[in-house]
TIKE-299690 format. One record per residue (C-alpha): x, y, z; residue number from 0; residue in one letter. Coordinates in nm, 3 decimals. Layout:
<atom u="X" v="Y" w="Z" koltor="NUM" roba="a"/>
...
end
This chain:
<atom u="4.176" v="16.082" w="10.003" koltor="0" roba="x"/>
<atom u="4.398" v="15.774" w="10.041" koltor="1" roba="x"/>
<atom u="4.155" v="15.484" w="10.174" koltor="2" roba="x"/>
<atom u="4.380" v="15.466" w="10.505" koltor="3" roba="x"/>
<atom u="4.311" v="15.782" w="10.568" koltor="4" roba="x"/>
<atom u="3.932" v="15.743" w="10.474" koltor="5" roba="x"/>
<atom u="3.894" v="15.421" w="10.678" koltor="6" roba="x"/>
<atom u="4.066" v="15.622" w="11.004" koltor="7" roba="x"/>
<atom u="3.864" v="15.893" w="10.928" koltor="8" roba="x"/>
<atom u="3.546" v="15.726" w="10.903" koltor="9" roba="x"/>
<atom u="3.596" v="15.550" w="11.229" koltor="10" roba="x"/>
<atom u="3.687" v="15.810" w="11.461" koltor="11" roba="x"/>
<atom u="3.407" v="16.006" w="11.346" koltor="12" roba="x"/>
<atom u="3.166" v="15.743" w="11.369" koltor="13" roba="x"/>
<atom u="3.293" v="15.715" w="11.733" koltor="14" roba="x"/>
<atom u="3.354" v="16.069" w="11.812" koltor="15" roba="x"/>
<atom u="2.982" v="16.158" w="11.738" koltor="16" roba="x"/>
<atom u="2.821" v="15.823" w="11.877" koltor="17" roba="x"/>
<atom u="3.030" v="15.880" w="12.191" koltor="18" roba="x"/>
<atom u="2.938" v="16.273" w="12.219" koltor="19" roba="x"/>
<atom u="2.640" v="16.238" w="12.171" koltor="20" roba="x"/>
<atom u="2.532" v="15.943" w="12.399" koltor="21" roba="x"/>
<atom u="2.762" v="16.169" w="12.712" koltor="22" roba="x"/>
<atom u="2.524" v="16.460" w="12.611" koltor="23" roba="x"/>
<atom u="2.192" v="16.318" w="12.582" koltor="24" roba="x"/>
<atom u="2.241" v="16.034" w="12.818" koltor="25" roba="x"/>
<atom u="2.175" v="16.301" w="13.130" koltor="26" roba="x"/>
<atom u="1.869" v="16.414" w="12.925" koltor="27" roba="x"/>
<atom u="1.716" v="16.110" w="12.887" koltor="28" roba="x"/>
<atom u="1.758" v="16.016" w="13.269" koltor="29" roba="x"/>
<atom u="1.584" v="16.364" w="13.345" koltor="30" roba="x"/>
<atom u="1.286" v="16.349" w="13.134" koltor="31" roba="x"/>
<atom u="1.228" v="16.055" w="13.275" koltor="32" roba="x"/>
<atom u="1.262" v="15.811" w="12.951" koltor="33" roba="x"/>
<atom u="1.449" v="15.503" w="13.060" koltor="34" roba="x"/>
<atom u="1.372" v="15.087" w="12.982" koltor="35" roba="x"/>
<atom u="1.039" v="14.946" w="13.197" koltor="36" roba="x"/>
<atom u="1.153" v="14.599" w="13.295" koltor="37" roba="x"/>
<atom u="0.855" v="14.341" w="13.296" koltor="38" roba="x"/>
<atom u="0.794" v="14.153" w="13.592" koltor="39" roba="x"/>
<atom u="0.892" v="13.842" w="13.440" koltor="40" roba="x"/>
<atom u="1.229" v="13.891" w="13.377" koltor="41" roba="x"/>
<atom u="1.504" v="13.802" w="13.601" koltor="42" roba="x"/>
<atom u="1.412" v="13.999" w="13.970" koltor="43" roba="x"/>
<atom u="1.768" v="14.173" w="13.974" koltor="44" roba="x"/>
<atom u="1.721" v="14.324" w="13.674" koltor="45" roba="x"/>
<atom u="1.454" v="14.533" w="13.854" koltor="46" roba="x"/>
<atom u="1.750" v="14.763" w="13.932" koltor="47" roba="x"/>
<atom u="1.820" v="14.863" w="13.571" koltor="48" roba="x"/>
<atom u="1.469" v="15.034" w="13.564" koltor="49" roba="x"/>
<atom u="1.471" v="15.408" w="13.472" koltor="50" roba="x"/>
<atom u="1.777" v="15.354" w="13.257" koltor="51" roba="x"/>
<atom u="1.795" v="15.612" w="12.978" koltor="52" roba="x"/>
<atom u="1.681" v="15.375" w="12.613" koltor="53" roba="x"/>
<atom u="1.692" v="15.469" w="12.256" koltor="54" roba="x"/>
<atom u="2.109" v="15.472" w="12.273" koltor="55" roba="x"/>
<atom u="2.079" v="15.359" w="11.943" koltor="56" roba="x"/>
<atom u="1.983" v="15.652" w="11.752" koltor="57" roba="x"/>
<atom u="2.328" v="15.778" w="11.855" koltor="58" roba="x"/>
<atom u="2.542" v="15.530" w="11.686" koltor="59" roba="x"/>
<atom u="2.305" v="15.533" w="11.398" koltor="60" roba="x"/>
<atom u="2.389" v="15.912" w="11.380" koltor="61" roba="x"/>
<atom u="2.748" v="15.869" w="11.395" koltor="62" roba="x"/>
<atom u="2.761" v="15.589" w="11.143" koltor="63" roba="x"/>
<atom u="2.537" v="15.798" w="10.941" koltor="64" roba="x"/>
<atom u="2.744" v="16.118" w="10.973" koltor="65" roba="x"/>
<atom u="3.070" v="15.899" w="10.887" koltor="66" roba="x"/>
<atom u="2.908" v="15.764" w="10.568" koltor="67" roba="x"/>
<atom u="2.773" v="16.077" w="10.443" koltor="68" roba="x"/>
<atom u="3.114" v="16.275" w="10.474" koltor="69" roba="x"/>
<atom u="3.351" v="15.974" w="10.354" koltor="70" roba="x"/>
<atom u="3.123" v="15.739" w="10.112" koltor="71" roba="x"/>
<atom u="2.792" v="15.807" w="9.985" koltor="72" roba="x"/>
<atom u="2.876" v="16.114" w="9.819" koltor="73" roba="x"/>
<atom u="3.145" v="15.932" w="9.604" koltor="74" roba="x"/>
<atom u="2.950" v="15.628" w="9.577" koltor="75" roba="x"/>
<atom u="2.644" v="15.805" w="9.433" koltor="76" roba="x"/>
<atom u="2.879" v="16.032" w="9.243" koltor="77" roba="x"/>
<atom u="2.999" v="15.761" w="9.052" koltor="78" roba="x"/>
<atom u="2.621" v="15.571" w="8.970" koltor="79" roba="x"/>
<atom u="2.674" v="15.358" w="9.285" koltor="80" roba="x"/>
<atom u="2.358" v="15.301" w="9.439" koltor="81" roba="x"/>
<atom u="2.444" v="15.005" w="9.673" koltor="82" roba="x"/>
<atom u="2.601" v="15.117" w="9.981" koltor="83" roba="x"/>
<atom u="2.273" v="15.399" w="9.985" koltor="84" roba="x"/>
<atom u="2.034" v="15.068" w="9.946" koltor="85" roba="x"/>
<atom u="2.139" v="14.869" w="10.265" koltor="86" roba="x"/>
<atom u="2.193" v="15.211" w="10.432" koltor="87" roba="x"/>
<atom u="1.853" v="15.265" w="10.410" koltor="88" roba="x"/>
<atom u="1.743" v="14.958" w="10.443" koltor="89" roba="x"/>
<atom u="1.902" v="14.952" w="10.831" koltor="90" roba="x"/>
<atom u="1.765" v="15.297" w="10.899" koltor="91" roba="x"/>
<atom u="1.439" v="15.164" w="10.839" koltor="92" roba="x"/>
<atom u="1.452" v="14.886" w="11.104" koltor="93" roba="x"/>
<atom u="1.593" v="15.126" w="11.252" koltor="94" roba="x"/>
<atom u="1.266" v="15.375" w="11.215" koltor="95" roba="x"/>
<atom u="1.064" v="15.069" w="11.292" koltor="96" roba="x"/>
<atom u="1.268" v="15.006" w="11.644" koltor="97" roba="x"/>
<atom u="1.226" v="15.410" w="11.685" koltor="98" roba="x"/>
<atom u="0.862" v="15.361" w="11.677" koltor="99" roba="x"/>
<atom u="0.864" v="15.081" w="11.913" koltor="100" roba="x"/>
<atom u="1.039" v="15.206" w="12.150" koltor="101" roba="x"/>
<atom u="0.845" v="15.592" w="12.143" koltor="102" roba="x"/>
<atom u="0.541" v="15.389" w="12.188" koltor="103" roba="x"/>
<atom u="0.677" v="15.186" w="12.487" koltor="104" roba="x"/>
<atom u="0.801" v="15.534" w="12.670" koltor="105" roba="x"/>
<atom u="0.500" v="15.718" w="12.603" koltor="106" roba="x"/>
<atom u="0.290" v="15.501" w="12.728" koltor="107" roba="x"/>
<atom u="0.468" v="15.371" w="13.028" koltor="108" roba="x"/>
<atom u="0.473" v="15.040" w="12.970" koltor="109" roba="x"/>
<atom u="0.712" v="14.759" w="12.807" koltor="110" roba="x"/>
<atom u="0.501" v="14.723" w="12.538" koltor="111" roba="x"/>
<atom u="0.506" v="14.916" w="12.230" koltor="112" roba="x"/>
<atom u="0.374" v="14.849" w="11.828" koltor="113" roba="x"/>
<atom u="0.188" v="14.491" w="11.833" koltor="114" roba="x"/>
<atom u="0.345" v="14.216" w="11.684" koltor="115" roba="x"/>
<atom u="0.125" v="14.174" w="11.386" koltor="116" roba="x"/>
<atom u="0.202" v="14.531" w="11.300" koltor="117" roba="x"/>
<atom u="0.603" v="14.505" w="11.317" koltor="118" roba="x"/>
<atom u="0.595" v="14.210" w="11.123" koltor="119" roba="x"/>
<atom u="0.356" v="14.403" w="10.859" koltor="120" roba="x"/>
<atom u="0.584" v="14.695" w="10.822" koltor="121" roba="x"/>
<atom u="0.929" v="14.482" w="10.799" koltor="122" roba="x"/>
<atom u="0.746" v="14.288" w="10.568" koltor="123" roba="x"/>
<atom u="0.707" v="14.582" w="10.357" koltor="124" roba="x"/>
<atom u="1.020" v="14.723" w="10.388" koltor="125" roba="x"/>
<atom u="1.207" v="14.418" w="10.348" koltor="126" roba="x"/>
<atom u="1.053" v="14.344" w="10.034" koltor="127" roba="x"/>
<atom u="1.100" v="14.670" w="9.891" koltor="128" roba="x"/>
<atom u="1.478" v="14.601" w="9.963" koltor="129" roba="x"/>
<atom u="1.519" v="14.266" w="9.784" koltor="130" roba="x"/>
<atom u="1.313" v="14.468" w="9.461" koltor="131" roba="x"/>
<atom u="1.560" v="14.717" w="9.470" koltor="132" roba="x"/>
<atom u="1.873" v="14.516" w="9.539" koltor="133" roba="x"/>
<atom u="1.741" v="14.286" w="9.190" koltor="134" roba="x"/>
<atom u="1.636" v="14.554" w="9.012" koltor="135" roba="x"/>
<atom u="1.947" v="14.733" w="8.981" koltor="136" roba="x"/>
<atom u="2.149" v="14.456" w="8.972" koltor="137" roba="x"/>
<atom u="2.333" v="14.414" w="9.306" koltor="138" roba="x"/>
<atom u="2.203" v="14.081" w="9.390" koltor="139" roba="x"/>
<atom u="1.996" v="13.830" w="9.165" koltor="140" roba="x"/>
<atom u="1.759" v="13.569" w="9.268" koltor="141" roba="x"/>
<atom u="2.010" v="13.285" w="9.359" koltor="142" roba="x"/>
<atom u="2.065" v="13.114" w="9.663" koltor="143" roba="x"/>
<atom u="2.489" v="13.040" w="9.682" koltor="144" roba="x"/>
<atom u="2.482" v="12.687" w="9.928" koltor="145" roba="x"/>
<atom u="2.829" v="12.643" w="10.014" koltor="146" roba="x"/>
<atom u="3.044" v="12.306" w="9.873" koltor="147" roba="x"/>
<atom u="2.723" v="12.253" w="9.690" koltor="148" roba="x"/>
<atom u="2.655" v="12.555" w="9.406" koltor="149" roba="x"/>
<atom u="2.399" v="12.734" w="9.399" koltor="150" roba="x"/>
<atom u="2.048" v="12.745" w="9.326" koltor="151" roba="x"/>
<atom u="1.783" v="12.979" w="9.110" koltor="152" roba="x"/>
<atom u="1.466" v="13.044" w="9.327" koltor="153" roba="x"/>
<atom u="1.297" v="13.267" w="9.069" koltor="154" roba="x"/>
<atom u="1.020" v="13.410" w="9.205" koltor="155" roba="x"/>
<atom u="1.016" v="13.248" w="9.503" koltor="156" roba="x"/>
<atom u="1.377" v="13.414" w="9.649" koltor="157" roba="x"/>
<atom u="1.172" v="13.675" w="9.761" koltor="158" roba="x"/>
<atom u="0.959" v="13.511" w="10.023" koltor="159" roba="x"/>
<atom u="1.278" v="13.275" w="10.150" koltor="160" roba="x"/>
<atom u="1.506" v="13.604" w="10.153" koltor="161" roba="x"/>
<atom u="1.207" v="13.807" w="10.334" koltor="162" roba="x"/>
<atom u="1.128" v="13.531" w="10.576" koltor="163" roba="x"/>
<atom u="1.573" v="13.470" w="10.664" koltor="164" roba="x"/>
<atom u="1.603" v="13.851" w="10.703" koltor="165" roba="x"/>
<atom u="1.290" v="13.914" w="10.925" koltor="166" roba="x"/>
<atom u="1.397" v="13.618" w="11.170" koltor="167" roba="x"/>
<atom u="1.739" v="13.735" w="11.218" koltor="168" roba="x"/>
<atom u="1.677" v="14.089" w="11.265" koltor="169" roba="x"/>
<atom u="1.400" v="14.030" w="11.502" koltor="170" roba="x"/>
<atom u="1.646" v="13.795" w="11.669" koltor="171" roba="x"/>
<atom u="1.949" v="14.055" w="11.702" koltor="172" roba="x"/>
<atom u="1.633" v="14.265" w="11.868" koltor="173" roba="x"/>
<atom u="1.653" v="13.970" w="12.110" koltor="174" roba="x"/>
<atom u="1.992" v="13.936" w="12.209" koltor="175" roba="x"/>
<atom u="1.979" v="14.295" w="12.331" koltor="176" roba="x"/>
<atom u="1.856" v="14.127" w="12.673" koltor="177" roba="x"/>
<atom u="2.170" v="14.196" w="12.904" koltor="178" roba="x"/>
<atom u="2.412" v="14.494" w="12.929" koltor="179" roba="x"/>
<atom u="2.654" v="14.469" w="12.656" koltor="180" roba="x"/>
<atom u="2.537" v="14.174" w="12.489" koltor="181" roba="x"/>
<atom u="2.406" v="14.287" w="12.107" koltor="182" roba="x"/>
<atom u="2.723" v="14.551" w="12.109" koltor="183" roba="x"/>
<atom u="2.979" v="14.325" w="12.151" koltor="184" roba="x"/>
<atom u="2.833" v="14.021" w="11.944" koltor="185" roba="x"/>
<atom u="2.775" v="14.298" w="11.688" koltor="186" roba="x"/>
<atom u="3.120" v="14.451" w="11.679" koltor="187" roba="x"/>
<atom u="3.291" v="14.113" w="11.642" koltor="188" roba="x"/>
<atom u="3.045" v="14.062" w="11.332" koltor="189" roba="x"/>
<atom u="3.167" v="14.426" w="11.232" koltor="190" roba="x"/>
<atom u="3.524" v="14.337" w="11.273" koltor="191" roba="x"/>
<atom u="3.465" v="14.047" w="11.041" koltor="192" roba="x"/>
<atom u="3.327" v="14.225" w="10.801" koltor="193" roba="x"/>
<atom u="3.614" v="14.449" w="10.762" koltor="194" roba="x"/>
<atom u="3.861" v="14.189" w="10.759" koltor="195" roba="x"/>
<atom u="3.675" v="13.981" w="10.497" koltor="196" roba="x"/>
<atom u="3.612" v="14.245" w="10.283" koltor="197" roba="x"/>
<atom u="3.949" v="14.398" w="10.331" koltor="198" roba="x"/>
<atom u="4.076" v="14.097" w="10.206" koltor="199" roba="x"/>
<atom u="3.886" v="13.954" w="9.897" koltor="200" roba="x"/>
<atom u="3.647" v="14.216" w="9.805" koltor="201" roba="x"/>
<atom u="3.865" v="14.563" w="9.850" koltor="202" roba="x"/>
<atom u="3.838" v="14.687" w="9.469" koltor="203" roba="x"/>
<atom u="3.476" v="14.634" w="9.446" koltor="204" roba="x"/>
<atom u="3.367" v="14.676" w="9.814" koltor="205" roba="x"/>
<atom u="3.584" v="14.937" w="9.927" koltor="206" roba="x"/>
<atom u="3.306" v="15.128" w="10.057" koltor="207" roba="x"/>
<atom u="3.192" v="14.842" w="10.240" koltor="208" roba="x"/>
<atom u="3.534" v="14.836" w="10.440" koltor="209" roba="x"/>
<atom u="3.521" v="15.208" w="10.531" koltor="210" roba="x"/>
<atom u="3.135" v="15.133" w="10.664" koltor="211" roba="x"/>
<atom u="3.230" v="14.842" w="10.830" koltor="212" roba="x"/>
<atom u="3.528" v="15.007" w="10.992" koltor="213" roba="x"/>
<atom u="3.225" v="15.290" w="11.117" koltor="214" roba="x"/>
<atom u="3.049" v="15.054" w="11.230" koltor="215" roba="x"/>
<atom u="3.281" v="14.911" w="11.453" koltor="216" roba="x"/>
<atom u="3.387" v="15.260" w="11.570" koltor="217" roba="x"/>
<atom u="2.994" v="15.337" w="11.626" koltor="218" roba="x"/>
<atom u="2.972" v="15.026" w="11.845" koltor="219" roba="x"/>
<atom u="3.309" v="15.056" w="12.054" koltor="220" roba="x"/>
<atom u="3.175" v="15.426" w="12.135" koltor="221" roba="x"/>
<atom u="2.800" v="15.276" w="12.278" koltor="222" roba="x"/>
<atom u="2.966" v="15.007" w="12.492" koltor="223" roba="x"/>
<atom u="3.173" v="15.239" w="12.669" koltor="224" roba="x"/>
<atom u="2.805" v="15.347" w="12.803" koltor="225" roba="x"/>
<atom u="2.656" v="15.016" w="12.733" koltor="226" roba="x"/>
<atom u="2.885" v="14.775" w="12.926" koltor="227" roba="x"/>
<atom u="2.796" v="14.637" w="13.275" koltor="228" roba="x"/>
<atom u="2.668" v="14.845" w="13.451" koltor="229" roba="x"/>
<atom u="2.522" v="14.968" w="13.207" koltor="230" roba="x"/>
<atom u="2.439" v="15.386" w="13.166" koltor="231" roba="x"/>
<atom u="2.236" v="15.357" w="12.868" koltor="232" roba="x"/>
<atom u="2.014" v="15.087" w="12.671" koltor="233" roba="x"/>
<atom u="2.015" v="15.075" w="12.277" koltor="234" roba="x"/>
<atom u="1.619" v="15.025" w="12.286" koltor="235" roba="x"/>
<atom u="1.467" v="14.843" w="11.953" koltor="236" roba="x"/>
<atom u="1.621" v="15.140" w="11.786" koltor="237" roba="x"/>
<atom u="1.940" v="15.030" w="11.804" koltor="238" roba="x"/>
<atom u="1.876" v="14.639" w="11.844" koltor="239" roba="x"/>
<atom u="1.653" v="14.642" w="11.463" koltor="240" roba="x"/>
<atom u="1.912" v="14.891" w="11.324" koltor="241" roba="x"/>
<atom u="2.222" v="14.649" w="11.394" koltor="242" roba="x"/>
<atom u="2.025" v="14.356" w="11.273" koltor="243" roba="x"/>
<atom u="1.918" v="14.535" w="10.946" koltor="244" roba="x"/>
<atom u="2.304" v="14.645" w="10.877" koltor="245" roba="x"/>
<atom u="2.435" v="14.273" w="10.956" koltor="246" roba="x"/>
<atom u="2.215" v="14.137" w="10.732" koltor="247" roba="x"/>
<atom u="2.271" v="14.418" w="10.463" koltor="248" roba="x"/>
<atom u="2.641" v="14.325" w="10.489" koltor="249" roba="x"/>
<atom u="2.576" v="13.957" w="10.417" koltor="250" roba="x"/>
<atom u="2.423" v="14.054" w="10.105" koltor="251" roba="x"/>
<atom u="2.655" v="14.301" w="10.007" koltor="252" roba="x"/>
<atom u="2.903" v="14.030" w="10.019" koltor="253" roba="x"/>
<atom u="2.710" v="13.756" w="9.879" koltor="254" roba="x"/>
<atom u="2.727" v="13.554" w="10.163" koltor="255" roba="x"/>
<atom u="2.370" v="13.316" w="10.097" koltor="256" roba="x"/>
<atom u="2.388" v="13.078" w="10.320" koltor="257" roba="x"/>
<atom u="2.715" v="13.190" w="10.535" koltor="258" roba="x"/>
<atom u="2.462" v="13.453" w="10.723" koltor="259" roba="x"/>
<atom u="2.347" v="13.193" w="10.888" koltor="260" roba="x"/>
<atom u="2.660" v="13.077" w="11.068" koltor="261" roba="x"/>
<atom u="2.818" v="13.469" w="11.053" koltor="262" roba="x"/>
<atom u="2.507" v="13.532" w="11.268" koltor="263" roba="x"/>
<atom u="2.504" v="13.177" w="11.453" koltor="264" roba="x"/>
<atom u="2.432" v="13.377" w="11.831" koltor="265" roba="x"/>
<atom u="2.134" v="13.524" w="11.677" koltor="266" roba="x"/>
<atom u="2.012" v="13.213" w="11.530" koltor="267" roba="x"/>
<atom u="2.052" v="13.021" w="11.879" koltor="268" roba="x"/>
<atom u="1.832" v="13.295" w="12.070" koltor="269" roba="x"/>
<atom u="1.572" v="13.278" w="11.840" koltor="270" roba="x"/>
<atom u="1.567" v="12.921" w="11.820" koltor="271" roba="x"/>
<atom u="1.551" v="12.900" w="12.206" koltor="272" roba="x"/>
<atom u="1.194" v="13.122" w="12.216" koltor="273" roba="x"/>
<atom u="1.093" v="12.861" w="11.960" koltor="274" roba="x"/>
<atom u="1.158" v="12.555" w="12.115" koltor="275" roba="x"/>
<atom u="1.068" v="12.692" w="12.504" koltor="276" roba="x"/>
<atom u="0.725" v="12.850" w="12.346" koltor="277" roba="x"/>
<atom u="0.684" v="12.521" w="12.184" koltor="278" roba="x"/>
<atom u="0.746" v="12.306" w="12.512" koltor="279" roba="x"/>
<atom u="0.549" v="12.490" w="12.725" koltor="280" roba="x"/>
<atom u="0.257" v="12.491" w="12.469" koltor="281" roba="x"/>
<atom u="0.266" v="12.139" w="12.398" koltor="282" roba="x"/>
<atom u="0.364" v="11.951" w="12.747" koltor="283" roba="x"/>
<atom u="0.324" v="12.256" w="13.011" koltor="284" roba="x"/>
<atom u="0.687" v="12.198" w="13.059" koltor="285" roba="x"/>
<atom u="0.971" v="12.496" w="12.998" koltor="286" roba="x"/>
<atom u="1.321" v="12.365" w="12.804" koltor="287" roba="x"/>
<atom u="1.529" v="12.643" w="13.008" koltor="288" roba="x"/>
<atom u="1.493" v="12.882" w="13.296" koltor="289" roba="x"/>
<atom u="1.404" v="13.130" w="13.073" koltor="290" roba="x"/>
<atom u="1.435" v="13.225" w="12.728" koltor="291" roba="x"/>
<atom u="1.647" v="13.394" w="12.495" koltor="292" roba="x"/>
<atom u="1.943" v="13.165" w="12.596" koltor="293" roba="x"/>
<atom u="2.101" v="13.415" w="12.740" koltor="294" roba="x"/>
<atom u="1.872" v="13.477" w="13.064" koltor="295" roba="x"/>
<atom u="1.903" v="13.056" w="13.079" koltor="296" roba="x"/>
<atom u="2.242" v="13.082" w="13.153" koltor="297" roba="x"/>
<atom u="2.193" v="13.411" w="13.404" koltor="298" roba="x"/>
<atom u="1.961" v="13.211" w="13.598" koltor="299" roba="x"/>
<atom u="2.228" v="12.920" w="13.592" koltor="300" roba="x"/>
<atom u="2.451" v="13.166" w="13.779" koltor="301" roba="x"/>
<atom u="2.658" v="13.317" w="13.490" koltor="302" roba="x"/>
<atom u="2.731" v="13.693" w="13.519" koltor="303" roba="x"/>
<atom u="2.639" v="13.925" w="13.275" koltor="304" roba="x"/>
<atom u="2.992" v="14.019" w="13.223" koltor="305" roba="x"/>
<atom u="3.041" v="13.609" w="13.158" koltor="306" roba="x"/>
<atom u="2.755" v="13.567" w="12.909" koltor="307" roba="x"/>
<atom u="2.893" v="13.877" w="12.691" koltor="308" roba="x"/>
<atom u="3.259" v="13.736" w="12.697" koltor="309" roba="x"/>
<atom u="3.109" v="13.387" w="12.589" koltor="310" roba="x"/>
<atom u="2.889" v="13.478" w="12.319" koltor="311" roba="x"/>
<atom u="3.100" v="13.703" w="12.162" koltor="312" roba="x"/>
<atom u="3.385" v="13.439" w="12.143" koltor="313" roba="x"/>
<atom u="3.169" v="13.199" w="12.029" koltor="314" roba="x"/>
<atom u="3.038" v="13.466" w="11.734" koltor="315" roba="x"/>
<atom u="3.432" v="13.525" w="11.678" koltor="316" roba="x"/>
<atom u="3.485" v="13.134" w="11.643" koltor="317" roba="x"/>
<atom u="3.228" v="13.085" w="11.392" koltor="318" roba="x"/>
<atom u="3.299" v="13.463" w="11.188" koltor="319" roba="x"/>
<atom u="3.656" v="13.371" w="11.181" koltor="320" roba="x"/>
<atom u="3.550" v="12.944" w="11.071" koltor="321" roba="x"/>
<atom u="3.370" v="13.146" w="10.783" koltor="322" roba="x"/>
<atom u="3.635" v="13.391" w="10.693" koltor="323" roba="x"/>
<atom u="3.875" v="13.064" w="10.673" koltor="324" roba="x"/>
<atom u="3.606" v="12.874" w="10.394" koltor="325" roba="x"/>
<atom u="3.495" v="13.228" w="10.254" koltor="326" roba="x"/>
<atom u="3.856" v="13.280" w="10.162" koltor="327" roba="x"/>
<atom u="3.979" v="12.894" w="10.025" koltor="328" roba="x"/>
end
């Protein structure tokens, strides 16, 4: 199969059984009763948004899923390819983590699901087992690429640096998911990227890459059709640790080192702001911003939802197309 027909392929699957399945099960979910708790302390009109159906994300993990397994793992594997299957599985199991989470949370009523020491442990584990794998066969090796400047061998220690990067920005892609739309459009610009960038230096080698990116995107465009303000469906940690996992998986796929950091700049910034507000508060009594993530600051400021979503995702296509201009000098 010609790759343009693979790539359409792959994306109207990935979209066709995201999208199906979300209009089947999102009626299901409402019934049994398992929609999103929202804590008292979040903004008060968000109160309206409680009993909306979570876990959306285990649909567009299907779908990308279902589109890889017909159009590229298969081949990939076939042929002695183990990488694509590595950060596949790597996603699904932030993914299985965010499952957990969020089966806990619904089960038991409440907004609070695994404890914080035991997420970290687990991602931990299964983080490390990644960066093993991706050395051990070969895909990756223990450098650090810093842009305009080289690169650097961290031996032994790439592991805890690589571990400690990963975990943040996953956790923080788990924290944009705050608003209705927000982490699915921020993370279908980053797809988009992806496709272009590897469409355009890595196609030979990273074909497969393309195709999943392409999925991806598909996957994503098929949840926001539910997702978007107002929204008829939440994508739950599920969804929020699966997305973060595949970003990141993509960055090293590519080779990006350092570049993850400004391909994932939105993600950076809402961590940072828990940081510094938890920080403020701890040390002077006094808050930064109205409320942290960043993104409930600027809600409290007045911005819509449908504002915030427009904004960060231009400002994540500013800085994914500033490092698809240096990526490709």
């Amino acid at each position: 199969m010609g790759l343009i027909y693979k790539t359409c392929f792959a994306f109207i699957i990935a979209f066709a059984v995201s999208a199906l399945l979300l209009k089947i099960f999102i009626p299901i979910l409402r019934k049994a009763k398992l929609g999103q708790k929202i804590l008292e302390i979040g903004p008060s009109w968000h109160k309206c948004k409680e009993g909306t159906p979570t876990m959306g994300g285990l649909f567009f993990m299907i779908g990308i899923f279902a589109a890889a397994g017909i159009f590229l793992l298969p081949h990939d594997i076939k042929n002695g390819d183990y990488s694509l299957l590595i950060h596949m599985l790597f996603a699904l199991s932030y993914g299985i983590v965010g499952f957990v989470d969020d089966y806990v949370k619904l089960f038991k009523k409440q907004n609070k699901g695994l404890t914080p020491m035991q997420k970290l442990a687990i991602q931990t584990v299964f983080t490390v087992a990644y960066l093993v794998l991706l050395v051990k066969f070969e895909y990756v090796d223990t450098t650090l690429r810093i842009p305009f400047f080289g690169s650097l061998d961290l031996g032994f220690f790439y592991y805890p640096v690589c571990t400690l990067a990963i975990m943040y920005l996953v956790n923080c892609a788990n924290l944009t998911d705050g608003i209705d739309g927000l982490a699915g459009s921020v993370a279908a610009v980053i797809f988009l990227f992806f496709s272009l960038l590897t469409y355009k230096l890595f196609l030979t080698s990273h074909e497969s890459l393309f195709v999943l990116s392409i999925a991806c995107l598909g996957a994503m465009l098929a949840f926001l059709v539910f997702n978007f303000h107002p929204a008829k469906v939440f994508m739950g940690d599920t969804g929020s640790q699966f997305l973060g996992a595949m970003i990141v998986a993509m960055c090293f796929a590519v080779n990006a080192g350092v570049w993850s950091v400004v391909i994932c700049f939105i993600y950076l910034i809402e961590g940072i702001s828990v940081i510094l507000q938890v920080m403020s508060y701890k040390l002077t009594g006094k808050r930064i911003f109205k409320m942290a993530p960043i993104h409930h600051h600027f809600e409290k400021s007045g911005w819509s939802e449908v504002k915030i979503v427009f904004v960060f995702s231009t400002v994540t296509a500013l800085f994914s197309a500033l490092t698809y201009f240096l990526f490709t000098l």
